[in-house]
N, C-alpha and C positions, 0 to 999 in steps of 0.2 A: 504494500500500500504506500508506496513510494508519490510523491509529487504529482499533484492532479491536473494541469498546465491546462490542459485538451478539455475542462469541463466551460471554464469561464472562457468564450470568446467574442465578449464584449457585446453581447445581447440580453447580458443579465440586467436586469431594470434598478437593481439595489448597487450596482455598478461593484461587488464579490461577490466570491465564488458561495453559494450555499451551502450548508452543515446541516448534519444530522440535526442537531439543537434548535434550527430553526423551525422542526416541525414541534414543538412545544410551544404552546401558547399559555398566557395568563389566561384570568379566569374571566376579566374583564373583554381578554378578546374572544376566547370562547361564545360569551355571552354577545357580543355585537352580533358574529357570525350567525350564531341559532338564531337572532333575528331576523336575520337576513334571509336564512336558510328557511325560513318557513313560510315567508312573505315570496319566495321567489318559487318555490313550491305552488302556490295559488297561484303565482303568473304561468307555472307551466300548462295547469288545464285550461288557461287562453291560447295557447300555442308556441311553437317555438321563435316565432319574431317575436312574440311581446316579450317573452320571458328571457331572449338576449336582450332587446333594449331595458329589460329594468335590472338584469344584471350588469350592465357596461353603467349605465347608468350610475347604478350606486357604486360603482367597484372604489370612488377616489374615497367612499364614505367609509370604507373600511381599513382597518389596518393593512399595512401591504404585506405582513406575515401571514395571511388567510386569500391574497389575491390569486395563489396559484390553485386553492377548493375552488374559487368562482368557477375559472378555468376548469377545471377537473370535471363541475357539476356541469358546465356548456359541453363540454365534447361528451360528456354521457348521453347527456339531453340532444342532440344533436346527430349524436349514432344512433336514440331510437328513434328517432323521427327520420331517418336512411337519408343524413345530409353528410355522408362519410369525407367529404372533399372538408367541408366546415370542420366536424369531428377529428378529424388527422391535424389540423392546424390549431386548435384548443389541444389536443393531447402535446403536440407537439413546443408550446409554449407551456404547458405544465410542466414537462420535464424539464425544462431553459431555468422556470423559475426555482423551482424544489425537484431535482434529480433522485432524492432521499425518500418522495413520497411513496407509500405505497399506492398502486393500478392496479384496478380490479382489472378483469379482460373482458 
């Protein structure tokens, strides 16, 4: 586990490389999140536009240690709705931001 060079190249939004650590959150950010996460929930049975515009939407409202879930929850949302082209491109910045996190398949 020598030198990770190849992870950070200059697309990371936090402008370092990501840690394990940063998937721990406070409880305070937990709590914004589950907000969010439940409210954005309701916007999914409007469909998949409305429920990406009100996740882009809020995304600046949340801490940027939970930006790579929004992401995570889009390309889920996204792959079942068979927008695979969208999906590949959310999955594809979830792993930019948190490489650490775990992906369901």
């Amino acid at each position: 586990m020598g030198g990770n060079s190849e992870v950070n190249m200059g697309s990371n939004v936090r402008g370092k490389e990501p840690k394990r650590t940063d998937l721990i959150e406070s409880p305070n950010t937990k709590q914004t999140y589950k907000q969010f996460f439940k409210q954005f929930k309701a916007k999914e049975k409007e469909g998949f536009k409305e429920a990406k515009h009100f996740a882009l939407s809020n995304l600046s409202l949340l801490p940027e240690k939970v930006h790579w879930k929004v992401f995570l929850e889009l390309a889920d949302l996204a792959k079942r709705e068979n927008h695979l082209h969208t999906a590949q491109k959310y999955y594809e910045m979830v792993t930019q931001l948190q490489p650490y996190a775990p992906q369901g398949g």
